[in-house]
C-alpha positions, 0 to 999 in steps of 0.5 A, spaced: 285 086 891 283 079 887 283 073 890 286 068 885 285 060 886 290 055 883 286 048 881 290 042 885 293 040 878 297 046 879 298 045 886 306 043 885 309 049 884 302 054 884 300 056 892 296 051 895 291 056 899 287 063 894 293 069 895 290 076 894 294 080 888 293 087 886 292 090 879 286 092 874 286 086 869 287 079 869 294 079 867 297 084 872 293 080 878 298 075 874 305 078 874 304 081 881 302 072 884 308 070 879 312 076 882 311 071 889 311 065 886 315 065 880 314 057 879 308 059 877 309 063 871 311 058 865 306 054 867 301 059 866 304 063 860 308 061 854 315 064 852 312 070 849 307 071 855 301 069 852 296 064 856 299 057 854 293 053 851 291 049 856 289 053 860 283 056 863 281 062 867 274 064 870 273 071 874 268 072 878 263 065 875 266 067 867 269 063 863 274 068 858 275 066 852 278 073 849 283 078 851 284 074 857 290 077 860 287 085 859 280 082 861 279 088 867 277 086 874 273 089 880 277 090 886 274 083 889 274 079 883 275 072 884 280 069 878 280 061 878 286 059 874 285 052 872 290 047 868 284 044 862 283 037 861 284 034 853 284 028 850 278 023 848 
């Protein structure tokens, strides 16, 4: 199973340790750690279940750019879901 981490600016409705999550792609890691923690969900995903801009995803030391969600993952991937930092 994956490890999934939440960074800290998620912390208020994301769980605070990594959780394991089943699946063979990003985005059904995803819907099985939002089957747990719902909360999570709109902050990740907009309405239409798309990676909500300002978020970034990292697996296994990777920043994905593309087709985040279908990215596939080996059994012992690490996603780090991280809310990113814009401004100036």
């Amino acid at each position: 199973m994956a490890q999934v981490h939440f960074t800290s600016h998620l912390r208020s409705v994301a769980p605070r340790e990594s959780v394991q999550a089943g699946g063979g792609t990003v985005g059904a890691a995803l819907a099985d750690v939002f089957a747990r923690y719902p909360a999570v969900k709109g902050y990740i995903l907009d309405d239409q279940d798309r990676l909500r801009t300002h978020i970034a995803v990292f697996v296994d030391g990777a920043h994905l750019r593309r087709d985040i969600l279908d990215h596939p993952l080996k059994s012992d991937s690490e996603i780090y879901v991280l809310q990113a930092l814009s401004g100036g």
